[in-house]
N, CA, C and O of each residue as an XYZ file, in Angstrom:
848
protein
N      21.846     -2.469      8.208
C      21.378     -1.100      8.411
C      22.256     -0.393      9.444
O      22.649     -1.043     10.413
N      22.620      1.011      9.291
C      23.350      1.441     10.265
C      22.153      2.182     11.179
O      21.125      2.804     10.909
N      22.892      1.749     12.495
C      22.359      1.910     14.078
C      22.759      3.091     14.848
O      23.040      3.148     16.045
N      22.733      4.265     13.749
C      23.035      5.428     14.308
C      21.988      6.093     15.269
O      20.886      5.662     15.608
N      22.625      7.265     15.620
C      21.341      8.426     16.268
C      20.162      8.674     15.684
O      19.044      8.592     16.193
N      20.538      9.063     14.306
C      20.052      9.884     13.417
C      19.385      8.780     13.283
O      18.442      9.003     14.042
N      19.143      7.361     12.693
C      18.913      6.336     12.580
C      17.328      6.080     13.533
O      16.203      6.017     13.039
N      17.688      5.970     14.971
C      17.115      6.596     15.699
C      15.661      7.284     15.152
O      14.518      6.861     14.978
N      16.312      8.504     14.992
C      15.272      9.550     15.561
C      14.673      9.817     14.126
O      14.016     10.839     13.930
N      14.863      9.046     13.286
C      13.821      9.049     12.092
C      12.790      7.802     12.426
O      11.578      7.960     12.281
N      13.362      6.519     12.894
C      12.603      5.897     13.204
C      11.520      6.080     14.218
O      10.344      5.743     14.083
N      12.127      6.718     15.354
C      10.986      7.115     16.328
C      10.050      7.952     15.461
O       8.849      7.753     15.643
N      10.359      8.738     14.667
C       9.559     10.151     14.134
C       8.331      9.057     13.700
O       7.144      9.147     14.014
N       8.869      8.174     13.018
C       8.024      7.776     12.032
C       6.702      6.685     12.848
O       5.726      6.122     12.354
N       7.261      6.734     14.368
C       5.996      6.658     15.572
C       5.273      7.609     15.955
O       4.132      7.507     16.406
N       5.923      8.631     15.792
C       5.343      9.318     16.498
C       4.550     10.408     14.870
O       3.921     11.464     14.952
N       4.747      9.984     14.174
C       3.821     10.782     12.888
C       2.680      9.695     12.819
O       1.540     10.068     12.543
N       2.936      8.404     13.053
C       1.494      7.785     12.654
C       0.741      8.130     14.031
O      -0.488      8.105     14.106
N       1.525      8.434     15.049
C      -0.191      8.656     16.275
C      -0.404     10.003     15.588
O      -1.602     10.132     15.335
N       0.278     10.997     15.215
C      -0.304     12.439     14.841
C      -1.266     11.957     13.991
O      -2.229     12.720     13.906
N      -1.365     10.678     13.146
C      -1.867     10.732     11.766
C      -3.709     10.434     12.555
O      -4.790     10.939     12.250
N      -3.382      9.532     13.495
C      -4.408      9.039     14.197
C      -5.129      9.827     14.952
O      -6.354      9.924     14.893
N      -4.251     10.543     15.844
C      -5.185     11.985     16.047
C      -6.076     12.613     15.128
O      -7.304     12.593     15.213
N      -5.314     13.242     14.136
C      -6.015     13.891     13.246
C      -7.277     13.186     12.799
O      -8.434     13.526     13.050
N      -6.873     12.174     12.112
C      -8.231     11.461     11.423
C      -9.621     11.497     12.845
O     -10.667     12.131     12.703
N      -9.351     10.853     13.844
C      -9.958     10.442     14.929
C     -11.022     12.102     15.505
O     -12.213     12.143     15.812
N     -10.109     13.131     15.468
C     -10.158     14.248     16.202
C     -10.981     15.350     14.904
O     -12.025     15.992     14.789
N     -10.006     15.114     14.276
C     -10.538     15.996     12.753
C     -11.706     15.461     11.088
O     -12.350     15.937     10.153
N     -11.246     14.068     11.783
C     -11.782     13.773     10.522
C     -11.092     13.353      8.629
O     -11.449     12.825      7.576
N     -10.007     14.005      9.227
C      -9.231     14.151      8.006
C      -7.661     14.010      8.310
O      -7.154     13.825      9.417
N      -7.086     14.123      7.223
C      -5.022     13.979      7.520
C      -4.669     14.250      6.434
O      -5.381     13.897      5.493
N      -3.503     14.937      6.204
C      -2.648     14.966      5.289
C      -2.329     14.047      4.330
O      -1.274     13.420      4.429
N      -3.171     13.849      3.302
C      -2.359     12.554      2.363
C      -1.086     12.287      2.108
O      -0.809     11.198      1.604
N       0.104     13.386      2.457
C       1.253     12.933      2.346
C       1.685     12.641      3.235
O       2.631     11.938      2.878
N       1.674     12.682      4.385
C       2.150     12.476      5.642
C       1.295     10.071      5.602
O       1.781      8.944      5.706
N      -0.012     10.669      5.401
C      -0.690      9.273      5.264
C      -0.067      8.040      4.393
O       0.191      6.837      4.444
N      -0.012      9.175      3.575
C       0.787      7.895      2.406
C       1.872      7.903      2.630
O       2.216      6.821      2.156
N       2.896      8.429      3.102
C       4.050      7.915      3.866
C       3.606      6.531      5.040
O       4.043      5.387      5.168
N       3.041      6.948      5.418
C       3.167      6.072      6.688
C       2.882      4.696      6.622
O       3.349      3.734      7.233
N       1.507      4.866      5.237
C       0.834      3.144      4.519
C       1.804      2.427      4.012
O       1.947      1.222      4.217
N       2.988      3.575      2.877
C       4.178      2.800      1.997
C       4.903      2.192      3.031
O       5.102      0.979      2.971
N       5.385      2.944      4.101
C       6.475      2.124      4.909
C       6.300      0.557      5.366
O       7.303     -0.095      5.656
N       5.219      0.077      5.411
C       4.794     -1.147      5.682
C       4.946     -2.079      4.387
O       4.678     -3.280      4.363
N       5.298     -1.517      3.599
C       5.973     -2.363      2.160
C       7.012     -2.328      1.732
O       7.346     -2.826      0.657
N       7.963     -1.520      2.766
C       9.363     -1.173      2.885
C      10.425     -2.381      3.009
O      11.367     -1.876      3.618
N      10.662     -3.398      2.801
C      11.539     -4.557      3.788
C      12.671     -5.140      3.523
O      13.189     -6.185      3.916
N      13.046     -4.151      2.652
C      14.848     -4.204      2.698
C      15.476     -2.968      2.498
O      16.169     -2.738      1.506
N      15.221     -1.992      3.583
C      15.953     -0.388      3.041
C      17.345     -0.787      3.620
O      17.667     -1.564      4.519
N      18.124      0.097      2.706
C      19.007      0.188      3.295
C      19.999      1.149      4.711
O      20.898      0.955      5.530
N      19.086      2.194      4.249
C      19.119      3.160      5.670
C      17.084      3.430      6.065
O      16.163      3.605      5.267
N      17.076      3.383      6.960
C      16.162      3.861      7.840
C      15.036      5.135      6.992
O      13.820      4.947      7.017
N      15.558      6.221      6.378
C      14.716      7.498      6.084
C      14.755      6.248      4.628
O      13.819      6.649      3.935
N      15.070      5.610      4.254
C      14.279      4.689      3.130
C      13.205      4.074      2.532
O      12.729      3.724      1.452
N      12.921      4.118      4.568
C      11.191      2.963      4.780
C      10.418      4.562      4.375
O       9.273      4.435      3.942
N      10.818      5.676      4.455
C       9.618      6.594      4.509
C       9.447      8.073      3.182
O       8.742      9.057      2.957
N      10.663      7.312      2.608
C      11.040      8.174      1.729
C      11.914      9.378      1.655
O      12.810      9.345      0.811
N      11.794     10.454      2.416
C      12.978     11.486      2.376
C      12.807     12.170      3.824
O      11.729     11.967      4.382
N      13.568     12.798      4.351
C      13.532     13.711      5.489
C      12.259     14.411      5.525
O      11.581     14.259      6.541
N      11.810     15.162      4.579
C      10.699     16.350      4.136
C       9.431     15.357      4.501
O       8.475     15.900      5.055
N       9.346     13.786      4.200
C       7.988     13.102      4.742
C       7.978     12.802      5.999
O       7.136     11.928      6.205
N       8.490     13.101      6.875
C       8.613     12.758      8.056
C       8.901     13.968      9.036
O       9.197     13.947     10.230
N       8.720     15.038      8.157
C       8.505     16.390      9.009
C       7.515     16.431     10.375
O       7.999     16.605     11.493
N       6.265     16.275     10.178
C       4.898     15.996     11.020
C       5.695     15.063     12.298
O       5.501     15.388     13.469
N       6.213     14.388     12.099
C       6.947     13.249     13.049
C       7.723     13.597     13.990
O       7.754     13.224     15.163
N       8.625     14.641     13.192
C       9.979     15.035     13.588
C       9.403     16.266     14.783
O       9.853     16.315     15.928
N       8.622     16.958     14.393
C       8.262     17.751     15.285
C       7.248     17.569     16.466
O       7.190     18.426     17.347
N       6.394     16.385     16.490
C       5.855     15.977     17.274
C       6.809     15.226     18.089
O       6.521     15.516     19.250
N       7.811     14.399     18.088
C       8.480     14.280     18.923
C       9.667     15.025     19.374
O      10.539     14.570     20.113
N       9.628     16.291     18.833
C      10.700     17.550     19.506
C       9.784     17.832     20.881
O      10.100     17.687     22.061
N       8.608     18.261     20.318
C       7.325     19.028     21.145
C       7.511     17.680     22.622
O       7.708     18.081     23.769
N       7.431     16.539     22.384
C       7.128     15.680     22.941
C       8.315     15.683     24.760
O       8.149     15.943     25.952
N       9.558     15.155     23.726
C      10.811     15.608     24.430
C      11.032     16.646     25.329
O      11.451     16.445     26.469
N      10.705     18.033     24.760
C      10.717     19.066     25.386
C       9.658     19.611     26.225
O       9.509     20.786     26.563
N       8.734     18.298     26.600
C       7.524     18.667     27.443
C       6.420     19.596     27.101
O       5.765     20.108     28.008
N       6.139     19.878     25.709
C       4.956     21.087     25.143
C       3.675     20.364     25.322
O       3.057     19.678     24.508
N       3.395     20.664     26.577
C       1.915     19.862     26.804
C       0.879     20.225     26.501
O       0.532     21.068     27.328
N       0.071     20.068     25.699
C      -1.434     20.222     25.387
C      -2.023     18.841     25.428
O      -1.375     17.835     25.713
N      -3.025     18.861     25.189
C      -4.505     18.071     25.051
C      -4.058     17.193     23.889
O      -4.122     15.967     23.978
N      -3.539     17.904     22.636
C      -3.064     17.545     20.995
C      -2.310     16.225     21.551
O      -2.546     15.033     21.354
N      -0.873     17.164     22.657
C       0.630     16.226     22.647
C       0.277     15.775     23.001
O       0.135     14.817     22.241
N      -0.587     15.390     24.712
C      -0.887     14.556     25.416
C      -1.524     12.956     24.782
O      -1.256     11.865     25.286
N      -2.469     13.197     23.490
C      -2.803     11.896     23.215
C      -2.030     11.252     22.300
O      -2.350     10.108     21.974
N      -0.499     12.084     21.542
C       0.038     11.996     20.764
C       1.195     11.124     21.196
O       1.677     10.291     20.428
N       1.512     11.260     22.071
C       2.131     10.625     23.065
C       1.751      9.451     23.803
O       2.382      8.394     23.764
N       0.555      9.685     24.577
C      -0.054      8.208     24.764
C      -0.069      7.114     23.810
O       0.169      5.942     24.102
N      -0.427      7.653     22.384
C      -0.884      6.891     21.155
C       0.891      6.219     20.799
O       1.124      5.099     20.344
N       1.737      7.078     21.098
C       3.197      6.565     20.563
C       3.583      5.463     21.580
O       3.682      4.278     21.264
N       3.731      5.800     22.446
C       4.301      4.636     23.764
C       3.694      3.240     23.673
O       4.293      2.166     23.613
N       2.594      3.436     23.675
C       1.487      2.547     23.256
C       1.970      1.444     22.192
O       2.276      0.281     22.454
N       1.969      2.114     20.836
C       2.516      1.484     19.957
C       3.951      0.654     20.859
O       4.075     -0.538     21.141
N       4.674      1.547     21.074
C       6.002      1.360     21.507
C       5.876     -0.130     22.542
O       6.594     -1.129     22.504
N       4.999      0.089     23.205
C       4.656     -0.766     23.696
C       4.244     -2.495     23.377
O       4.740     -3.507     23.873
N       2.954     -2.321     22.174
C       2.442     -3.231     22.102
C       3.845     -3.614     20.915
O       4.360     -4.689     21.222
N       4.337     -3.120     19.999
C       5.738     -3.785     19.736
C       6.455     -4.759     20.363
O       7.011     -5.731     19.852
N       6.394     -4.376     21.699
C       7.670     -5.855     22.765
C       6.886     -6.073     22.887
O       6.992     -6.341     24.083
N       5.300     -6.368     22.535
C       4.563     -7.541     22.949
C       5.061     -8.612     21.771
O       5.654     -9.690     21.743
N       4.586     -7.862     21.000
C       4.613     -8.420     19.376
C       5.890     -9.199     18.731
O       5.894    -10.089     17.880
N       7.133     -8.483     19.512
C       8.420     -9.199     19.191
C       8.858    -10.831     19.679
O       9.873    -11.476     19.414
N       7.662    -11.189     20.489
C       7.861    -12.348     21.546
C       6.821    -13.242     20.852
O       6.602    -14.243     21.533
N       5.933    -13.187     19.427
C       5.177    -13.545     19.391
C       5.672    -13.286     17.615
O       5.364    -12.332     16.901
N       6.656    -14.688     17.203
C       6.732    -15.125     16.205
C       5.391    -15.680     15.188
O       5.202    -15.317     14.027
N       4.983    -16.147     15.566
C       3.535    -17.111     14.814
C       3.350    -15.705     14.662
O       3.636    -15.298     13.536
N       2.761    -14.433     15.867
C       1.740    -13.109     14.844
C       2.575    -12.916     14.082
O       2.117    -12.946     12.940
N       4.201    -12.614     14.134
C       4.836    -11.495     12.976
C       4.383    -12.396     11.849
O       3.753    -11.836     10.952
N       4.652    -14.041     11.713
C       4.748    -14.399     10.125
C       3.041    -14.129      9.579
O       2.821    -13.863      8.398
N       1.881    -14.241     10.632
C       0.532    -13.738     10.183
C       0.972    -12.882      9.593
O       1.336    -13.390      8.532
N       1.251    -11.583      9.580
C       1.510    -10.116      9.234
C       1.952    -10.189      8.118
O       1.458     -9.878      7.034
N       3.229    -10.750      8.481
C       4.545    -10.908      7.455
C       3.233    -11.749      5.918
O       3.214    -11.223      4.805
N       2.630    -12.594      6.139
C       1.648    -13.574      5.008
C       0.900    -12.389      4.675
O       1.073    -12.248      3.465
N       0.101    -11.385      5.132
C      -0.801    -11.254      4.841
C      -0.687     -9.580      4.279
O      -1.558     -8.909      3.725
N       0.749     -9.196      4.657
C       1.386     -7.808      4.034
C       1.306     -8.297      2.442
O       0.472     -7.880      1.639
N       2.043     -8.983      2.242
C       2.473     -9.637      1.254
C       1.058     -9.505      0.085
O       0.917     -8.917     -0.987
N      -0.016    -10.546      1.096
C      -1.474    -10.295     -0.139
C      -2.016     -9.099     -0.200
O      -2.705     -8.858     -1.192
N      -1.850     -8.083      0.804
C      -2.015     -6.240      0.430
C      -0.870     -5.852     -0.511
O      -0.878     -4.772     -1.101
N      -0.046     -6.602     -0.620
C       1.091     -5.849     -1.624
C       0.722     -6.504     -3.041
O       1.277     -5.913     -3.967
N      -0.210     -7.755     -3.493
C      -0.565     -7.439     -4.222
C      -1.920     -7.239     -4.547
O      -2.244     -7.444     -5.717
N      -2.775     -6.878     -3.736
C      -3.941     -6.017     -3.564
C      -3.552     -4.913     -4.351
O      -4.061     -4.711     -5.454
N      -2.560     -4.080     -3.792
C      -2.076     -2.911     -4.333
C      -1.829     -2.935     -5.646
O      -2.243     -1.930     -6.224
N      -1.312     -3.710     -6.305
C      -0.942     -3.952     -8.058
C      -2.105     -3.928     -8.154
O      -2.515     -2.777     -8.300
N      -2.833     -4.639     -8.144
C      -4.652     -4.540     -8.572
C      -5.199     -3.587     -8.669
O      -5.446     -3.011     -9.729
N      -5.586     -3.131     -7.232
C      -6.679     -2.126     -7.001
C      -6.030     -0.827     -7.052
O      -6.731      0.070     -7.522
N      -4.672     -0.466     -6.621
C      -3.921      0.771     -6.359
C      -3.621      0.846     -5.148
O      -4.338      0.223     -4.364
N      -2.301      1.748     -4.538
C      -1.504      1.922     -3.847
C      -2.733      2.201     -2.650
O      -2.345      1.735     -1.579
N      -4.023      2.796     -2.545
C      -4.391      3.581     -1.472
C      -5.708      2.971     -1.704
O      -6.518      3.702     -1.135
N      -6.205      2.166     -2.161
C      -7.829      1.478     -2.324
C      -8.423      1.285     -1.124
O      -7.814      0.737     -0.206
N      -9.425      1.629     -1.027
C     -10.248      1.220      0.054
C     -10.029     -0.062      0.451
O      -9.650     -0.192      1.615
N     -10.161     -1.010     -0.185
C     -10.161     -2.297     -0.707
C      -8.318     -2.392      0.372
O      -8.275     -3.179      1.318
N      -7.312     -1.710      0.100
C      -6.384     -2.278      0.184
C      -6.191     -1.951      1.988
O      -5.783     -2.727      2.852
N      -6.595     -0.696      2.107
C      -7.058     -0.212      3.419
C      -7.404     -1.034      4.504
O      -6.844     -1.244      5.580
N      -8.706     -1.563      3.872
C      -9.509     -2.396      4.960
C      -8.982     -3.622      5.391
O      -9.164     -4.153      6.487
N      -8.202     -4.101      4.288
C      -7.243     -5.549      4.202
C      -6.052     -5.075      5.364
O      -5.957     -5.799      6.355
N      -5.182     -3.926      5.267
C      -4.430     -3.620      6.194
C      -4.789     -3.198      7.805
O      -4.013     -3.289      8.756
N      -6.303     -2.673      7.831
C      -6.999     -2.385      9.200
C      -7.343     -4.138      9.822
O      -7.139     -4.484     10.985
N      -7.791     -4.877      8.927
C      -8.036     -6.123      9.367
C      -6.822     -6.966      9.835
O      -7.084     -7.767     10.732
N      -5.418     -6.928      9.350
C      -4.429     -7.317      9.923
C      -3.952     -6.625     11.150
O      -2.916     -7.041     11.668
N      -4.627     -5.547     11.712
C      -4.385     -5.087     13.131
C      -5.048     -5.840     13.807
O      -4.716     -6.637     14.685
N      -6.328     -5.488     13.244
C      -7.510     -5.761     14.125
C      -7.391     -7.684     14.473
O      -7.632     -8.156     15.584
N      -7.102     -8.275     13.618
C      -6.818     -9.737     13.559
C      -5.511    -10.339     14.851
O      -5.623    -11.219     15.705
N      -4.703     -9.717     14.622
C      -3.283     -9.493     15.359
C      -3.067     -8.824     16.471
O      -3.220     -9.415     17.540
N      -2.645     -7.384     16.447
C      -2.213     -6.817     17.794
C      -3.564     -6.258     18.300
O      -3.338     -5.567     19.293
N      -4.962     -6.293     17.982
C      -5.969     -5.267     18.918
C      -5.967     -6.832     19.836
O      -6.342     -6.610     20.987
N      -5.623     -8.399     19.588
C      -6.042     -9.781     20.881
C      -4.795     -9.267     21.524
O      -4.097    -10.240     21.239
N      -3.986     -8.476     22.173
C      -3.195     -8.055     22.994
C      -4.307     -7.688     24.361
O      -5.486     -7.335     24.321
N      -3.446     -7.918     25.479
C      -4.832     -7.396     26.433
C      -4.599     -5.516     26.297
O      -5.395     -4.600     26.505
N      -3.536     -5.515     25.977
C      -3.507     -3.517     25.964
C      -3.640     -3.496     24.687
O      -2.962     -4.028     23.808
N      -5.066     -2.489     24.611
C      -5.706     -2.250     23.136
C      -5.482     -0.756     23.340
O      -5.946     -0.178     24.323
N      -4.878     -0.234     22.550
C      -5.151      1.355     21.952
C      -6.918      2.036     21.830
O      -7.823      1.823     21.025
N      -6.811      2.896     23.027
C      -8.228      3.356     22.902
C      -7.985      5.129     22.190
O      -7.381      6.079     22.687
N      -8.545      5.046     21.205
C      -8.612      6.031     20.335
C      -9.603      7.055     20.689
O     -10.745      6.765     20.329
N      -9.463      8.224     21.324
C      -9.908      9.516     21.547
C     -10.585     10.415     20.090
O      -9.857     10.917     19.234
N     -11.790     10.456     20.069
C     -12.008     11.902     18.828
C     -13.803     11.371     18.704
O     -14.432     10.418     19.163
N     -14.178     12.631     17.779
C     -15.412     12.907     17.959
C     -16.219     11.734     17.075
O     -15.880     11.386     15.944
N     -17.106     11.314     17.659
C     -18.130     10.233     17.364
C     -18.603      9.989     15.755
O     -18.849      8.936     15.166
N     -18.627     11.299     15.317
C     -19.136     11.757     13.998
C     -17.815     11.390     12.857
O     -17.970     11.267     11.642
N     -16.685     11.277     13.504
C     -15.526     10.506     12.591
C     -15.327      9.447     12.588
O     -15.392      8.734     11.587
N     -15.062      9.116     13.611
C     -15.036      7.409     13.800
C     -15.920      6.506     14.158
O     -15.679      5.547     14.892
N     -17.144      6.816     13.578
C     -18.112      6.050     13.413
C     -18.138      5.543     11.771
O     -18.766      4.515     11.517
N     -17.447      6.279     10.663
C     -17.060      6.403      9.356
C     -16.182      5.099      9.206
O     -15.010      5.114      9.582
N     -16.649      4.177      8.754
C     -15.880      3.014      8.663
C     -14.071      3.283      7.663
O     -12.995      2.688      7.733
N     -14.487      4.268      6.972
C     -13.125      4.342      6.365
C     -12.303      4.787      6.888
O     -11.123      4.438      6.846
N     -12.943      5.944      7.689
C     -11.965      6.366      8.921
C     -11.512      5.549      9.725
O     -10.493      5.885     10.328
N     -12.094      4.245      9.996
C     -11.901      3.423     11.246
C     -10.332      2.764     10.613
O      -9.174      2.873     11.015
N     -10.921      2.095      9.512
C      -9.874      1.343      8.393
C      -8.474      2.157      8.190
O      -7.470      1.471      7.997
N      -8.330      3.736      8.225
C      -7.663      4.356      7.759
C      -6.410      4.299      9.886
O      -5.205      4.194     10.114
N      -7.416      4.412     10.635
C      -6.649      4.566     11.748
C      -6.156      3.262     11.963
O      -4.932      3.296     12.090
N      -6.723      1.900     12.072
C      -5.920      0.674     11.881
C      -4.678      0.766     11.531
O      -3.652      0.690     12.208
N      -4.852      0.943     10.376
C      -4.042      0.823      9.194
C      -2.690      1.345      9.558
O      -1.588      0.798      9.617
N      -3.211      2.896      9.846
C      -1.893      3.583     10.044
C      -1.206      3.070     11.544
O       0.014      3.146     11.684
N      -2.110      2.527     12.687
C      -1.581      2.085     13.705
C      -0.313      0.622     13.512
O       0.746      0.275     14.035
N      -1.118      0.202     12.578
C       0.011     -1.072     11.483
C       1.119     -0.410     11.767
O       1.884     -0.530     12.724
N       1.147      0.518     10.575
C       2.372      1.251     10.450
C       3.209      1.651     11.389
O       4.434      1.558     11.458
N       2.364      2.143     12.163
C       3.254      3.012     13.563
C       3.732      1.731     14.582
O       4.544      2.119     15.422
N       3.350      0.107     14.690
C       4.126     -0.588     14.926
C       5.345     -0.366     14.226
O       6.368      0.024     14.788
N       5.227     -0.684     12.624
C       6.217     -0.736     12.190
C       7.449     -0.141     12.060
O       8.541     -0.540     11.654
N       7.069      0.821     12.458
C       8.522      1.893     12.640
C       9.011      1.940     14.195
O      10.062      2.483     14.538
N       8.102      1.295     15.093
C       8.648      1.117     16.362
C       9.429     -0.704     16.164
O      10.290     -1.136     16.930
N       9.084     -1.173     15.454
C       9.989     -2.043     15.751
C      11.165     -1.966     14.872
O      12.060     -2.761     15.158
N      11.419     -0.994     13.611
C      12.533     -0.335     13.379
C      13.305      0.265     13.989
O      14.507      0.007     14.038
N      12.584      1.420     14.716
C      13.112      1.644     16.464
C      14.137      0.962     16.885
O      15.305      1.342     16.967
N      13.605     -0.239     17.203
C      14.210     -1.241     18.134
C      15.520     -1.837     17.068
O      16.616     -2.188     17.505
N      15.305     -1.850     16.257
C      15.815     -3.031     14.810
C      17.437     -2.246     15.038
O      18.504     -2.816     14.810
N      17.229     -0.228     15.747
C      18.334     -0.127     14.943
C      19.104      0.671     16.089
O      19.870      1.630     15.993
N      18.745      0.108     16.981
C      19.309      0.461     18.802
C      18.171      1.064     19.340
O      18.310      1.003     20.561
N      16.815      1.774     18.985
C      16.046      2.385     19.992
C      15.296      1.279     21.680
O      14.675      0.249     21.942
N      15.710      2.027     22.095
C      15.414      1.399     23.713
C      14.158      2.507     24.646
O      14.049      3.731     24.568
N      13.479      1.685     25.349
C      12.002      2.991     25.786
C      12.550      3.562     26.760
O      11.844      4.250     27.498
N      14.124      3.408     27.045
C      14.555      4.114     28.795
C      14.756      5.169     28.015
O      14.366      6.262     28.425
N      15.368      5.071     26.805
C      16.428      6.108     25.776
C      15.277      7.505     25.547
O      15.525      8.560     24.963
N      14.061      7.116     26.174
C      13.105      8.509     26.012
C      12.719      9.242     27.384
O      12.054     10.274     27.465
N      13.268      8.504     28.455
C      13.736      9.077     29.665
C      15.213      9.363     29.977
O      15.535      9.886     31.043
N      16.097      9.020     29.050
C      17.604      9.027     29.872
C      17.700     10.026     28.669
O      17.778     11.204     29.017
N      17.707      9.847     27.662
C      17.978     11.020     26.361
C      17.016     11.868     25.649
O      16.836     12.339     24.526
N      16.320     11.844     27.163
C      15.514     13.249     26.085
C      15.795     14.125     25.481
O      15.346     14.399     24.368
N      17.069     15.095     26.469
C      17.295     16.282     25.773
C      18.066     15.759     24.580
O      17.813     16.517     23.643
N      19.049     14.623     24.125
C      19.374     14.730     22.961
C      18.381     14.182     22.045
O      18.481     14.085     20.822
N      17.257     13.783     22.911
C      16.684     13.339     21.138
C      15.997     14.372     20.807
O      16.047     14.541     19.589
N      15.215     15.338     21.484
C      14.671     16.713     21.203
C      15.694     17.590     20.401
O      15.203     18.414     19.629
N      17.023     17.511     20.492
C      17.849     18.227     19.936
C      18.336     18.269     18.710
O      18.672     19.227     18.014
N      18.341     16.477     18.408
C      18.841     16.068     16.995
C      17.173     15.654     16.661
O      17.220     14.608     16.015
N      16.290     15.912     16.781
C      14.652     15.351     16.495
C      14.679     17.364     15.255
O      14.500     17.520     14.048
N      14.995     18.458     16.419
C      14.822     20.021     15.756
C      15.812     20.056     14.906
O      15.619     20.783     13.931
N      17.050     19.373     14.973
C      18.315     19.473     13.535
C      17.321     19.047     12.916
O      16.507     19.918     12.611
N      16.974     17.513     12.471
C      16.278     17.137     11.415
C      15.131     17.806     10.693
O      14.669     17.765      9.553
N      14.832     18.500     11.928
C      13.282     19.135     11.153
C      13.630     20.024     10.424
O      13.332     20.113      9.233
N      14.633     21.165     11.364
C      15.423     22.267     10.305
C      15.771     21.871      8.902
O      15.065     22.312      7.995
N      16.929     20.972      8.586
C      17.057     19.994      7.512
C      16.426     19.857      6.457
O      16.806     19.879      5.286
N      14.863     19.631      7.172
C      14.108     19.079      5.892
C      12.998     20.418      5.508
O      12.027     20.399      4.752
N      13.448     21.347      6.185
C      12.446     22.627      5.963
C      13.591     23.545      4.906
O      13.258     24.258      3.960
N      14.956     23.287      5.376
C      15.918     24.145      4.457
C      16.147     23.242      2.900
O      16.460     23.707      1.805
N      15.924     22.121      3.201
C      15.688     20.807      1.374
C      14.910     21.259      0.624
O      14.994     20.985     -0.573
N      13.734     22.247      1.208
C      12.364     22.819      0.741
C      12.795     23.825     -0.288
O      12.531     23.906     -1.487
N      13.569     24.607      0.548
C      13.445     25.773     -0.144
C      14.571     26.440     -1.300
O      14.326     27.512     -1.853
């Protein structure tokens, strides 16, 4: 895989779109199914050859791209603030996770029986959901730093919702340890902010001008 910038800052995006995804669900109740179903496929991704591969095209990783411009460039709200917590986090429990061979091959076994869950039941089954929330919950929530999820009681008390934020937290490992896979480093979001905010708004431009 090439270990470019650009390389980079799709991979981060694709951290920083699954905490947006988690917000939303958590906060709202609801998410974008395309942004969602980006984020579930990438976890069945495991031989791309470039990076925007695991997620499909520039245009799915819009939501991403701009949450970590906003991020970079300090646009603080209440929104960024947990959007951000929720990314580092990930970012975080990743170098836990990298030191801890026995969990990846758990994961690595049990992706595998959601991938063919999925032939069965379909790409997005409840069924395939709950199988992917349970490989968090099994794995990285016995970390002593657990992701505490912010939003109103009346959503995430909704078990599918619960399943659906797992799930996507899966994911948002997974693109942080792509991150890492393809030079990303956690200083590189204090020493290069301004360029990753810079080439984070090329990309977004990019995939808004592919649109039209």
């Amino acid at each position: 895989m090439q270990h470019s910038f650009d390389e980079q800052i799709v991979a981060l995006a694709g951290v920083f779109q699954a905490a947006a995804i988690v917000r939303q669900i958590a906060q709202e109740g609801a998410c974008s199914p395309v942004t969602f179903e980006t984020s579930i496929n990438s976890l069945f991704v495991t031989s791309p050859d470039t990076t925007i591969e695991v997620f499909g095209d520039i245009n799915a990783i819009n939501l991403g791209l701009r949450e970590l411009y906003d991020a970079m460039e300090k646009q603080t709200s209440q929104k960024n603030t947990e959007i951000i917590r929720y990314a580092l986090s990930l970012i975080h429990l990743e170098s836990k996770l990298k030191k801890r061979p026995d969990m990846l091959d758990i994961i690595d076994k049990r992706l595998n029986q959601a991938k063919d869950q999925r032939l069965h039941f379909g790409d997005f089954h409840s069924t395939v959901l709950h199988n992917l929330a349970s490989i968090y919950t099994d794995t990285i929530s016995t970390f002593a730093l657990r992701i505490q999820v912010a939003g109103q009681p009346e959503y995430l008390k909704v078990a599918t919702n619960a399943d659906k934020i797992r799930a996507t937290l899966l994911a948002g490992i997974r693109a942080a340890m792509l991150w890492r896979q393809v030079g990303g480093r956690r200083w590189h979001l204090v020493f290069k902010r301004s360029g990753i905010a810079k080439e984070a708004n090329r990309l977004t431009k990019s995939s808004l001008n592919s649109l039209r």
